[in-house]
C-alpha positions in Angstrom: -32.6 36.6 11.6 -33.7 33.1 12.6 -34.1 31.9 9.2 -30.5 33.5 8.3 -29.1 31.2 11.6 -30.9 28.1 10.7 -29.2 28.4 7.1 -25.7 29.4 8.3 -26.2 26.2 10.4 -27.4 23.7 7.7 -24.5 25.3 5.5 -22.3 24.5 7.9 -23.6 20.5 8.1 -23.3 20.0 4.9 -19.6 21.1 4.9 -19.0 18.9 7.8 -20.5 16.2 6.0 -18.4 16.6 3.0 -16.3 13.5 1.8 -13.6 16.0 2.3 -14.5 17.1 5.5 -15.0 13.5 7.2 -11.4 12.6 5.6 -9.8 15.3 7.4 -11.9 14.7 10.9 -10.6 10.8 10.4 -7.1 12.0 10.2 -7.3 14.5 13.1 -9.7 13.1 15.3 -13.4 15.1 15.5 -12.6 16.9 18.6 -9.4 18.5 17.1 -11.6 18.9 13.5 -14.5 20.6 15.8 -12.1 23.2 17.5 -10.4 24.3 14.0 -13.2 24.1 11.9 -13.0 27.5 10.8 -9.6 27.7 10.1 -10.1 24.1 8.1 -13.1 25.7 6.2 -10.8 28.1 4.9 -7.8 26.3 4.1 -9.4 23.5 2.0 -12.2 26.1 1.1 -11.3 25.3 -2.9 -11.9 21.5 -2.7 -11.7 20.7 -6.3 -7.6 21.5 -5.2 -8.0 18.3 -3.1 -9.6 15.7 -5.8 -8.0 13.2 -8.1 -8.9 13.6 -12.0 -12.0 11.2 -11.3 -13.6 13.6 -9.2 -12.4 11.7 -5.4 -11.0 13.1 -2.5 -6.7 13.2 -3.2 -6.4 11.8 0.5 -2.3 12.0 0.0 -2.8 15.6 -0.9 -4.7 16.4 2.2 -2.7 14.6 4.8 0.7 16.2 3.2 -1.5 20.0 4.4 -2.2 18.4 7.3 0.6 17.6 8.1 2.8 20.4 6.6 0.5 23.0 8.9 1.2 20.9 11.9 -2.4 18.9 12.3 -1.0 16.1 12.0 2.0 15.3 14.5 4.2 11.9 14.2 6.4 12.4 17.1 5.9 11.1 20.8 8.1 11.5 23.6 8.5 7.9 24.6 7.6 4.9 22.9 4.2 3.6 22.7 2.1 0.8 21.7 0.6 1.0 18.1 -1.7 -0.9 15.4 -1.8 -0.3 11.9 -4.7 -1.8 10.1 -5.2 -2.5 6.4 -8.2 -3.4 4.1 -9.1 -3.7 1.1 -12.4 -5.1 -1.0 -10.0 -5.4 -4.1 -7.6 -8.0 -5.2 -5.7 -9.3 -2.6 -2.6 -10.7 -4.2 -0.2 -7.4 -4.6 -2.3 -6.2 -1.5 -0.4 -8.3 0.6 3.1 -7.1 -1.0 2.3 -3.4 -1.0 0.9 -3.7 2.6 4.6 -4.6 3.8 6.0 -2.4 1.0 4.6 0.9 2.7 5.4 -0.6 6.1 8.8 -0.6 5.3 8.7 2.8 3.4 7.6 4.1 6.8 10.3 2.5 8.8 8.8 0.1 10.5 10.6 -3.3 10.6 10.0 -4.7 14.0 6.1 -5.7 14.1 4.3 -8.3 14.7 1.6 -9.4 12.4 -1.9 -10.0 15.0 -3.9 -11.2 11.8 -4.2 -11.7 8.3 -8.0 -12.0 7.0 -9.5 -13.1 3.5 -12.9 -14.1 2.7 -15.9 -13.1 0.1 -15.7 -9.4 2.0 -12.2 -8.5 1.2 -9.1 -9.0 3.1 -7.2 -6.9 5.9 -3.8 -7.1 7.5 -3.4 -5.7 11.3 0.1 -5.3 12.5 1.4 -4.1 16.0 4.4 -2.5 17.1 6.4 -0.1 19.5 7.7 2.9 18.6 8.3 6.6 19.5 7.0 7.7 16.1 4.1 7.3 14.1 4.3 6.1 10.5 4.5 8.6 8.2 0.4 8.2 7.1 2.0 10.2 3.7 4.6 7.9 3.0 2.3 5.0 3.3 -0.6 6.5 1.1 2.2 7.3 -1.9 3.2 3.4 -1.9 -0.3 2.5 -2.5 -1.3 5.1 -4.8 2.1 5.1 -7.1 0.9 1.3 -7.5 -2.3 2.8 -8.8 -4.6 1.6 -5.6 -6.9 4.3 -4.3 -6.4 5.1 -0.9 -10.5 5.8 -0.1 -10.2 6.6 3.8 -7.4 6.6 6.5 -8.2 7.1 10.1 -6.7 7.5 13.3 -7.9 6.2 16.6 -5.4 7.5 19.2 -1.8 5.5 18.4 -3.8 3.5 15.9 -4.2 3.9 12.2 -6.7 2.5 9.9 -6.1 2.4 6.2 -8.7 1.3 3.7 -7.4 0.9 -0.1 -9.8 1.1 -3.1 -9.3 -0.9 -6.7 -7.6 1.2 -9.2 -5.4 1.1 -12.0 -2.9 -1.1 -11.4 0.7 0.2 -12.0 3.2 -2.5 -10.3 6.4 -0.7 -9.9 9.4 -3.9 -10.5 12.1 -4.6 -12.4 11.6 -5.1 -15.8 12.7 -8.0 -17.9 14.0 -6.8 -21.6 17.3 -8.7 -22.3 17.8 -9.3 -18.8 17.6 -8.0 -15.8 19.4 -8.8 -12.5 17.9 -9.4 -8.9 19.7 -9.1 -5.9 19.2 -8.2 -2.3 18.0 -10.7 0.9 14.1 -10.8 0.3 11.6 -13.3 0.2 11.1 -12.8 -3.2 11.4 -11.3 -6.3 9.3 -9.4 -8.8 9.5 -8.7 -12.2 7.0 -7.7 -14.9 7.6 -9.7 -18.2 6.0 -9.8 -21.8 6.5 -13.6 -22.7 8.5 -16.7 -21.5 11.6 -16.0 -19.5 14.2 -17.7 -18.2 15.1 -17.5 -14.5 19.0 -18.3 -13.3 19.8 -18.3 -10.0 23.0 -17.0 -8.3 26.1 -18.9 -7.4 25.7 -19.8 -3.6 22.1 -20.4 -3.7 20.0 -23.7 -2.8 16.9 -22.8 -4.8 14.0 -24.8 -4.6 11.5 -22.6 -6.8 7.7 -21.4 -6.2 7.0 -19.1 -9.5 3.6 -17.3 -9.4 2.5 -16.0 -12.5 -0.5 -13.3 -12.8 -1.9 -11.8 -15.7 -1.6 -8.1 -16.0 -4.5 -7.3 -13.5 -3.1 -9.7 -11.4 -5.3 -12.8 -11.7 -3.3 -16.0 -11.3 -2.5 -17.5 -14.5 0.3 -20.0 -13.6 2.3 -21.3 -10.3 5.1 -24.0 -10.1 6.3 -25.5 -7.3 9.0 -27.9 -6.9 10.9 -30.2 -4.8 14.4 -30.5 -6.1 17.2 -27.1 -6.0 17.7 -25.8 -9.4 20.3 -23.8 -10.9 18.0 -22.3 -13.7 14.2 -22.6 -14.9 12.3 -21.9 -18.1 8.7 -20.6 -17.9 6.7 -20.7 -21.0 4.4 -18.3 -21.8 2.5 -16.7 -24.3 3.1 -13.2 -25.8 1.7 -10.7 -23.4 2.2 -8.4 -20.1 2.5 -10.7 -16.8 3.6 -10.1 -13.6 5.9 -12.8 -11.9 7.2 -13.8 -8.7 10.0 -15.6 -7.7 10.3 -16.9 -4.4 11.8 -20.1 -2.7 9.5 -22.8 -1.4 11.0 -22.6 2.2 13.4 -19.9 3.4 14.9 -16.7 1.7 17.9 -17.4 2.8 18.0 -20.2 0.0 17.8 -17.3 -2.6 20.2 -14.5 -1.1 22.7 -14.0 -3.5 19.4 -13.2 -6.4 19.0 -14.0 -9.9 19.3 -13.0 -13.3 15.8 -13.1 -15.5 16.2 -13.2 -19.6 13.4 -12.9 -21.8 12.9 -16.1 -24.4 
């Protein structure tokens, strides 16, 4: 009868210590994951339900359960101070954009950004704001993810979220550029994914001074240009292949506002 406890008991470790287990105790908290357990064990009892084609965890798949069965709760009655933390040991240079991407996705527009960090470790972006809601942790996973990022681990501390975003295959959902392809709406810049040189017009009304960075199609840097004088229109050159380009201007958005039109060459 020991020997039958002392196996139930090590049984039950090892399912604690699952990957899928600890994903669900970082979304919850451990105390709430300790006083459900049981019910947990059971409803994520078949975890290959809950893994991505390579075998992982499917963490946007467990939070939408969690939340659907009411384990994970986004309203509060009054507003309350919050951090959201992002980090990633990949490439950082659509990090950055999907980082504000899934912030917006989420609703949140009023924050303040406490830090932005890059060195040889990886980089991570902390933002704060007030609210009365949390940030849909779903919402936020499915920007990341439907760019082709892994989201490895998300955890909650109290009011405060932590998200940590693996390398995957990169899918960069923007506008493509076959013919043309037009760009409007008030942002800081512009993507596009092109397939050779292009040709970038900008809008009646505008003052652009252009800063055009060009990535490969895993997003190394290939080619930037920055000038100093307003242009009307500007040619990049560019070999045949897949290439991912932003458009931006060198010192306000407000000198781009009224968008652009990009033609393939």
């Amino acid at each position: 009868m020991v020997k039958k406890l002392l196996l139930v008991s090590l049984l039950c470790s090892l399912v604690a210590a699952s990957p899928l287990s600890d994903k669900i105790a970082h979304l919850i908290g451990y105390k709430k994951y300790s006083q459900n357990r049981a019910i947990l064990n059971a409803i994520f009892m078949h975890t290959d339900k809950f893994k991505t084609a390579d075998g992982k965890v499917d963490t946007l798949k467990v939070v939408r359960v969690l939340k659907r069965l009411g384990f994970i709760k986004l309203n509060y009655p009054n507003r309350v101070p919050q951090k959201i933390r992002f980090a990633t040991f990949g490439d950082p240079h659509v990090f950055y954009k999907l980082v504000f991407d899934a912030l917006g996705s989420a609703a949140v527009f009023n924050y303040a950004i406490e830090s932005i960090v890059k060195n040889e470790e990886g980089s991570a972006v902390t933002v704060s704001f007030s609210a009365s809601f949390a940030p849909d942790p779903a919402q936020i996973a499915a920007v990341f993810q439907n760019a082709g990022f892994d989201v490895s681990d998300i955890r909650r501390n109290g009011y405060d979220w932590s998200y940590f975003i693996g390398a995957g295959s990169l899918r960069l959902h923007v506008p493509r550029v076959q013919g043309s392809v037009e760009l409007v709406g008030l942002s800081g810049s512009h993507w596009v994914e092109a397939f050779g040189s292009i040709k970038i017009s900008s809008h009646s009304g505008n003052h652009w001074i252009p800063a055009v960075f060009v990535y490969d199609a895993h997003l190394h840097p290939v080619k930037t240009i920055l000038l100093y004088d307003e242009r009307r229109s500007l040619e990049v050159s560019l070999p045949k292949g897949r290439y991912y380009i932003k458009i931006a201007d060198r010192f306000t958005k407000h000198n781009i506002r009224n968008g652009f039109t990009v033609s393939s060459q």
